[in-house]
Backbone as numpy.savetxt, mean C-alpha at the origin, in Angstrom:
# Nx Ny Nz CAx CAy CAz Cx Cy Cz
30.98 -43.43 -18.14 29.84 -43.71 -18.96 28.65 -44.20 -18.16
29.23 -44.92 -16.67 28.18 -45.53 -16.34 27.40 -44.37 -15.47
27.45 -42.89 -15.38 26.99 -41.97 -14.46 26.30 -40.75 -15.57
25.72 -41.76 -16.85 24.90 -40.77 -17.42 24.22 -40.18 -17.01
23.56 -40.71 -15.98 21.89 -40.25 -15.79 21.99 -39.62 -14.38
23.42 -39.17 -13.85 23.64 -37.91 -13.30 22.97 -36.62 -13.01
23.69 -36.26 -14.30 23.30 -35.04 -14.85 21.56 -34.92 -15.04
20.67 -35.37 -16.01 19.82 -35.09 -15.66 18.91 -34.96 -14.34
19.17 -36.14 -13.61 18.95 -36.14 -12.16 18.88 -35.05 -11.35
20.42 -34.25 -11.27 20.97 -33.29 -10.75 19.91 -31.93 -11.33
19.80 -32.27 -12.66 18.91 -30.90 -13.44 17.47 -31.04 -12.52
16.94 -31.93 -12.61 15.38 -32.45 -12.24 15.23 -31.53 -10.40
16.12 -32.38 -9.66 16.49 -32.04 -8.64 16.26 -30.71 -8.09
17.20 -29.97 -9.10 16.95 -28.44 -8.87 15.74 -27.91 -9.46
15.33 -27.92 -10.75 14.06 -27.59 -11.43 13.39 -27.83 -9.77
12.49 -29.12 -9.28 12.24 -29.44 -8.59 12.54 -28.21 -7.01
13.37 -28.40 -6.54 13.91 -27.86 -5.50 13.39 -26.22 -5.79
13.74 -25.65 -6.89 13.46 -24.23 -6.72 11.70 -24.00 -7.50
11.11 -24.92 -7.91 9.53 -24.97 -7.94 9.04 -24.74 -6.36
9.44 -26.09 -5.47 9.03 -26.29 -4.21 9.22 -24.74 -3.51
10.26 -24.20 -3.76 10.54 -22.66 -2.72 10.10 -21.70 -3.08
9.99 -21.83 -4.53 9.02 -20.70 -4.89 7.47 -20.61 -5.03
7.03 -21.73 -4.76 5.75 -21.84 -4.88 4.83 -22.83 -3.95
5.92 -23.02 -2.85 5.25 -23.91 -1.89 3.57 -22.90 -1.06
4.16 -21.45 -1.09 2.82 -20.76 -0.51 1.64 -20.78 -0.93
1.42 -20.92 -2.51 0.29 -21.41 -3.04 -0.64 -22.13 -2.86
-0.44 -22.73 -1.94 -1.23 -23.26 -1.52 -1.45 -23.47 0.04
-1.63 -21.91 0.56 -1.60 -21.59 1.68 -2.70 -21.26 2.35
-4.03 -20.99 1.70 -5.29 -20.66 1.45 -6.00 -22.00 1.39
-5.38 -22.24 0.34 -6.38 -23.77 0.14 -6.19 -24.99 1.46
-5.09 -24.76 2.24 -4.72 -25.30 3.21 -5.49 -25.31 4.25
-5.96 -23.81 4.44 -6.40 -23.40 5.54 -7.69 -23.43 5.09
-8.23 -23.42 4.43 -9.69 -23.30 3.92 -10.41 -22.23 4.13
-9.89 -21.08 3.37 -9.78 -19.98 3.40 -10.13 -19.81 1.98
-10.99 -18.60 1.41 -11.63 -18.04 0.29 -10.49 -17.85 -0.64
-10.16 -17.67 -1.62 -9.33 -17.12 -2.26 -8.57 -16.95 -3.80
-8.30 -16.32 -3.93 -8.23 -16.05 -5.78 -6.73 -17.04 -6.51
-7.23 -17.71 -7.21 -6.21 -18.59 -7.38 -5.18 -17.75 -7.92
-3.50 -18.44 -7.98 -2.52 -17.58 -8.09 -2.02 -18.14 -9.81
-1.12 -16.73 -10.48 -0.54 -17.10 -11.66 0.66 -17.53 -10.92
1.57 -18.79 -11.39 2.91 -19.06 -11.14 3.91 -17.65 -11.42
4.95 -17.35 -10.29 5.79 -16.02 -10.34 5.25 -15.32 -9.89
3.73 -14.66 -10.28 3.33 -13.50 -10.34 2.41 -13.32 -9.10
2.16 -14.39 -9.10 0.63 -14.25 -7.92 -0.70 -13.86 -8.47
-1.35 -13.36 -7.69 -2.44 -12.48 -8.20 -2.18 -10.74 -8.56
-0.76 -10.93 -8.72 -0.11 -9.46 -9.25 0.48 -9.09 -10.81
0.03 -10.41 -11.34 -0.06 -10.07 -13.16 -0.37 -9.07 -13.71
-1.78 -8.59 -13.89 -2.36 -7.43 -14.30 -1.24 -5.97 -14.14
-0.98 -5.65 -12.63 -0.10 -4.84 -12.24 1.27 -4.77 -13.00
2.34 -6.10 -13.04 3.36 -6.39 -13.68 3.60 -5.95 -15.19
2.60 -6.16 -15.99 2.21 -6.37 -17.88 1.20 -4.81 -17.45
1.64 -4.17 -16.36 0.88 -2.73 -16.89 -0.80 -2.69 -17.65
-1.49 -3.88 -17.34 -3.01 -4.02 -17.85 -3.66 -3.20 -16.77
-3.87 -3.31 -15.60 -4.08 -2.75 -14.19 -3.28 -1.53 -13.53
-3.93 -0.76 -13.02 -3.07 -0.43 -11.70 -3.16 -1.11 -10.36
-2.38 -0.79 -9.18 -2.56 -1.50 -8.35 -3.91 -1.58 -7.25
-4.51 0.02 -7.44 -5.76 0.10 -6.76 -6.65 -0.66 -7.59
-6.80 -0.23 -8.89 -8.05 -1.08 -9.28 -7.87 -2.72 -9.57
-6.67 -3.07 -9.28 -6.60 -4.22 -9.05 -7.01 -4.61 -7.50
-6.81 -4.23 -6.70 -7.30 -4.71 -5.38 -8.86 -4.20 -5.29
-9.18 -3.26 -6.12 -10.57 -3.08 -5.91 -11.75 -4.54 -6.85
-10.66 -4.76 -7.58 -11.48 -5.91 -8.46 -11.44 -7.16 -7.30
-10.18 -7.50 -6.71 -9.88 -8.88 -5.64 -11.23 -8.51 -4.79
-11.25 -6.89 -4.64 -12.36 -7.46 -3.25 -13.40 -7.26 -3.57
-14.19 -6.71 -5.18 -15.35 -7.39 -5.41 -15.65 -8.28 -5.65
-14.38 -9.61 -5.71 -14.72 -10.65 -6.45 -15.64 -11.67 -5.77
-15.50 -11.12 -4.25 -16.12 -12.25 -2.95 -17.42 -11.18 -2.50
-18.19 -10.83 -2.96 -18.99 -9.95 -2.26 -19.46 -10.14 -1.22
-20.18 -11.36 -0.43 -20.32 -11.97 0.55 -19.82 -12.39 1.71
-18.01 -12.21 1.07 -17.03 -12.91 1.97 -16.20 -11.63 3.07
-16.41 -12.37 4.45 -15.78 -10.90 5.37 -14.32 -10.92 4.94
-13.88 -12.18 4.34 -12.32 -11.91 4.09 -11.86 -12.69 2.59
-10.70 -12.30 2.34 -10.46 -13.30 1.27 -9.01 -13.37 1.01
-8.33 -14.19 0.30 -6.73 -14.34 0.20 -6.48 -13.96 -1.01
-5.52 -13.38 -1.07 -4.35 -13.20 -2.60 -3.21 -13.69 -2.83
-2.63 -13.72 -3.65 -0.96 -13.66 -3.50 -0.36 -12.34 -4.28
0.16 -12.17 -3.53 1.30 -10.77 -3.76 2.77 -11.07 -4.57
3.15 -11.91 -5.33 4.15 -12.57 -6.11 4.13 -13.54 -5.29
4.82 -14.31 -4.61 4.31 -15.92 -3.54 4.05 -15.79 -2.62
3.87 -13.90 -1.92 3.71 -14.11 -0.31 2.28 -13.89 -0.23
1.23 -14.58 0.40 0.21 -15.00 0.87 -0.37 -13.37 1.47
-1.53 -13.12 1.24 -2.13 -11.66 1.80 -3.50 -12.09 2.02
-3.66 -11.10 3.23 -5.29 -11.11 3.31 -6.13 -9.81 3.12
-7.36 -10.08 2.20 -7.77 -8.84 2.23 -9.18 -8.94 2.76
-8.83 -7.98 3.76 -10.18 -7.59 4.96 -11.56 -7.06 4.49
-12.63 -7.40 4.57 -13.64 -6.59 4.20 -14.93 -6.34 5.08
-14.69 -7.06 6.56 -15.74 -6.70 7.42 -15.57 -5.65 8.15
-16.08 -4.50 8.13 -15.12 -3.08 9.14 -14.77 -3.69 10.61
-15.98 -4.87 11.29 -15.83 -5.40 12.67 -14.38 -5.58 12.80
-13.92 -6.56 11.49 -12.66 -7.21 11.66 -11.15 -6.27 11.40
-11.78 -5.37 10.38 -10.58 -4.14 10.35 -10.57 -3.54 11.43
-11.28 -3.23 12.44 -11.75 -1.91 13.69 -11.15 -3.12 14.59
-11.37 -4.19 14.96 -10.72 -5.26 15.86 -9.15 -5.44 15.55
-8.58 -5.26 14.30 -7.26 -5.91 14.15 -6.73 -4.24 14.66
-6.98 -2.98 13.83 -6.57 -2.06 14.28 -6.84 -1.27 15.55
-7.53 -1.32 16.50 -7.78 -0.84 17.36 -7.50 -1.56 18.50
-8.12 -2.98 18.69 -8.93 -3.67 19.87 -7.46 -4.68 19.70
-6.99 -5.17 18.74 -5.89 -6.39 18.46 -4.68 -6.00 18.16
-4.08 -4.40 17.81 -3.44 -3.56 17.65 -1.62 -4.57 17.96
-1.72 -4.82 19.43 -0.88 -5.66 20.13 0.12 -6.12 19.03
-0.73 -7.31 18.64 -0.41 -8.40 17.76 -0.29 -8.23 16.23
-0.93 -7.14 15.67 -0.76 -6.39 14.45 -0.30 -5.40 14.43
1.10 -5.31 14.97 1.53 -4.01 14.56 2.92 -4.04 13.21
3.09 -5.16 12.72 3.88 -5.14 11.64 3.47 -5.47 10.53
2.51 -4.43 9.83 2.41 -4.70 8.87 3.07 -4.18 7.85
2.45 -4.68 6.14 3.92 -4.29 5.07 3.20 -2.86 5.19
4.63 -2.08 4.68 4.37 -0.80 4.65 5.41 -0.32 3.66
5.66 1.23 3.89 6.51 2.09 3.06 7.83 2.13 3.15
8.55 0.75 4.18 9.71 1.01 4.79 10.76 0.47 4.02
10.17 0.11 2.51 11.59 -0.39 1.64 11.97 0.74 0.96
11.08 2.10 0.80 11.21 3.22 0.37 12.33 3.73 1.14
13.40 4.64 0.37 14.19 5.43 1.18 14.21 6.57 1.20
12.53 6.73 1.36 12.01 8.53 1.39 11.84 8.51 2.77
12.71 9.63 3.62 12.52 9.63 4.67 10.91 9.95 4.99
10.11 10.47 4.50 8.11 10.67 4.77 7.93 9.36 4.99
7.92 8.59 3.90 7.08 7.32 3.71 7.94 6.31 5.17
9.33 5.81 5.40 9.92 5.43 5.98 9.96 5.59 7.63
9.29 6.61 8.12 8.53 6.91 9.50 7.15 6.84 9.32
7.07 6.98 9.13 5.71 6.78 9.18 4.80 5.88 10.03
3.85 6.36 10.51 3.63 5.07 11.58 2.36 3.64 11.02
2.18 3.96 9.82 2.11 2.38 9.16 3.52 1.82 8.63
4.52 2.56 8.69 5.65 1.62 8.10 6.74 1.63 8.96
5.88 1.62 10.35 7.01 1.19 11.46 6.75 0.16 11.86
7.64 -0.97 12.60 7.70 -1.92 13.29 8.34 -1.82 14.74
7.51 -3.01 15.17 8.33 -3.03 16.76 8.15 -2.07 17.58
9.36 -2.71 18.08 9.66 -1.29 19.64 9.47 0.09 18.90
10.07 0.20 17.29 9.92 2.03 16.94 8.07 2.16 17.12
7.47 1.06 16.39 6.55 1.34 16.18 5.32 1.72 17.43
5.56 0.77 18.48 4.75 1.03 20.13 5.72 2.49 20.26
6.93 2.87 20.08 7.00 4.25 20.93 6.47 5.28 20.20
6.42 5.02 18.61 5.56 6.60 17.88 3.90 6.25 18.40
3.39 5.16 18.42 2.15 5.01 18.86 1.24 6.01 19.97
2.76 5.33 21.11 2.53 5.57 22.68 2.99 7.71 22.76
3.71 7.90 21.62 3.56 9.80 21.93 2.28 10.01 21.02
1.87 9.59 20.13 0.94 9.86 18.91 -0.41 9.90 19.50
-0.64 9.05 20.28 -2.02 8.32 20.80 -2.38 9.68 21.62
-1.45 9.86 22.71 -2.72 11.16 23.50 -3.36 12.23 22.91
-2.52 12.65 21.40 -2.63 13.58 20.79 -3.98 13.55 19.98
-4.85 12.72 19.63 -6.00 12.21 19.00 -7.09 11.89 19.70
-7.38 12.52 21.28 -8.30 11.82 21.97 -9.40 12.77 21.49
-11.14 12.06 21.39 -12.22 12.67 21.21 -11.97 14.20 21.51
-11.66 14.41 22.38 -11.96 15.85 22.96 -10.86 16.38 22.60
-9.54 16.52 22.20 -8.89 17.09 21.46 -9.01 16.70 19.85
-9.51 16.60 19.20 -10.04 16.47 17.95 -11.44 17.44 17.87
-12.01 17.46 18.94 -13.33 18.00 18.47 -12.35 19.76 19.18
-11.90 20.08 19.66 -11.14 21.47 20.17 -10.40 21.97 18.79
-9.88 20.48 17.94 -9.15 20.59 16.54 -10.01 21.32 15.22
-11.29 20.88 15.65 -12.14 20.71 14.88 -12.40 21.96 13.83
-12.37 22.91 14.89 -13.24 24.48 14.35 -11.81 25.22 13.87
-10.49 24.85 14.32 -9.77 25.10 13.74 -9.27 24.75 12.10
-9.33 23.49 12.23 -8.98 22.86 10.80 -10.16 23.20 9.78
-11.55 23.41 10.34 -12.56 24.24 9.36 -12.50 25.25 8.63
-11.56 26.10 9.77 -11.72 27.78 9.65 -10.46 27.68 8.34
-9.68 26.82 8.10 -8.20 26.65 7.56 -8.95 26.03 6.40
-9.61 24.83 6.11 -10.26 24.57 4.90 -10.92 25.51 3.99
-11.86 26.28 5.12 -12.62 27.66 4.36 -11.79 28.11 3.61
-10.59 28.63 3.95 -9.52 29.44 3.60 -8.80 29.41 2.39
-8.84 27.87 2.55 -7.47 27.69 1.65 -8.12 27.46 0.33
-9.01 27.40 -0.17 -9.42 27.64 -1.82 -9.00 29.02 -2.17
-9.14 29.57 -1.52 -9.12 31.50 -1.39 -7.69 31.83 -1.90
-6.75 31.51 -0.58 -4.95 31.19 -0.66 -4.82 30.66 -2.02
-5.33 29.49 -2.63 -4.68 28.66 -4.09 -5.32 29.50 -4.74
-6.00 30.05 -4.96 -6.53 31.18 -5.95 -6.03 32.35 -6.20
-5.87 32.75 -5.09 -4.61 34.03 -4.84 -3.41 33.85 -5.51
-2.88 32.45 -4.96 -1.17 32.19 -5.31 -1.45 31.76 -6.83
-2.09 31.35 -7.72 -2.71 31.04 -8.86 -2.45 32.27 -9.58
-3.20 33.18 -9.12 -3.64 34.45 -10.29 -2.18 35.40 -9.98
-1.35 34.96 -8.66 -0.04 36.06 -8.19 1.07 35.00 -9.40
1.02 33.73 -9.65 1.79 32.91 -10.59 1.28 33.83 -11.55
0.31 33.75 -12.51 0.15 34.09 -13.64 0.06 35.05 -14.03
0.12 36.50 -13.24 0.49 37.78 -13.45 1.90 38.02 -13.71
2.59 36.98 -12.15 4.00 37.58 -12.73 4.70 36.91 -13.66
4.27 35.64 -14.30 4.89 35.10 -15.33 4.56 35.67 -17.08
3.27 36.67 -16.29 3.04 37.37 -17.94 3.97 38.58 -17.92
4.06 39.33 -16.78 5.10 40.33 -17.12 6.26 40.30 -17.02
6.95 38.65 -16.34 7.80 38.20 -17.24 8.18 38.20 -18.53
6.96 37.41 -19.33 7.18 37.43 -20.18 7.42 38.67 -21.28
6.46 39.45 -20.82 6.59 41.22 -21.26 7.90 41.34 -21.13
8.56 41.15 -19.85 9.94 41.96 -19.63 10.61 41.56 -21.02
10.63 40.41 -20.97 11.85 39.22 -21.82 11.59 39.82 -23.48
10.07 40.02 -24.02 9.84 40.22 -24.72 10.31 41.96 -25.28
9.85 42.34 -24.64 9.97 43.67 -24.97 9.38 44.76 -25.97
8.70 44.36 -25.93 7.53 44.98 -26.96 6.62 45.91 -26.23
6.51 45.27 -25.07 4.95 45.79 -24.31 3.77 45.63 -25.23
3.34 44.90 -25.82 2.08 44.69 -26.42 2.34 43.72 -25.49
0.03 43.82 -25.70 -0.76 42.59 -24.85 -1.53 41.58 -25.55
């Protein structure tokens, strides 16, 4: 009798304990003194998306008008902390010039589509420096501009090709349908 107040204790404790782990990041922005869109508890700044009000682009297109001024600003992604970039200096520096140190970012790699899963935004690490290090010679100025008149001559083209394969679908699915039918009326 004398260990009533146990149990609630024990309840508090945990309530407590799993608030602190789930939501200690929240205040990860405000820490740092850093811009940023305050978070819904659970959800983050990913509500809209969740309750299907949003999609996920025009939800990130709303986060980054919300700072118009600001080269950067924070979100939360359900509790994990994100930054969203908006000075090109600082995108062209992290991807190009800082590359090193940013090369794990989130990507397509919880997908188990082998496309999305290589990919070289949704590689990490050592995979990710060795698709880099064959990928990279293949993109220099002067092989891109040699690329150039090729991939033109192939754009010209290909309205032509989907038009073709378009009107070759819908011929033979009408005399399909003729066959099946059998009438021969048009």
């Amino acid at each position: 009798m004398e260990y009533y107040w146990t149990i609630p204790l024990a309840i508090v404790i945990v309530i407590l304990s799993i608030y602190y782990f789930n939501f200690r990041n929240f205040n990860f922005f405000k820490r740092h003194g850093l811009i940023h869109v305050p978070p819904v508890p659970i959800f983050g700044n990913l509500a809209p998306t969740f309750f299907c009000r949003k999609a996920f682009p025009d939800l990130l297109i709303t986060l980054y008008n919300k700072f118009p001024d600001a080269k950067y600003c924070g979100f939360y992604a359900n509790t994990i902390p994100m930054l969203l970039l908006r000075d090109p200096e600082i995108i062209r520096s992290i991807l190009i010039k800082d590359f090193e140190s940013f090369h794990d970012r989130r990507g397509f790699a919880d997908l188990n589509d082998s496309l999305f899963s290589k990919n070289l935004f949704s590689l990490k690490g050592r995979k990710w420096r060795d698709v880099r290090a064959l990928l990279s010679p293949s993109f220099t100025s002067s092989k891109i501009k040699i690329m150039f008149s090729l991939i033109s001559e192939i754009s010209r083209r290909f309205p032509i090709g989907v038009a073709s394969q378009i009107l070759t679908t819908a011929c033979s699915q009408r005399i399909c349908s003729l066959l099946k039918d059998g009438s021969g009326e048009t």
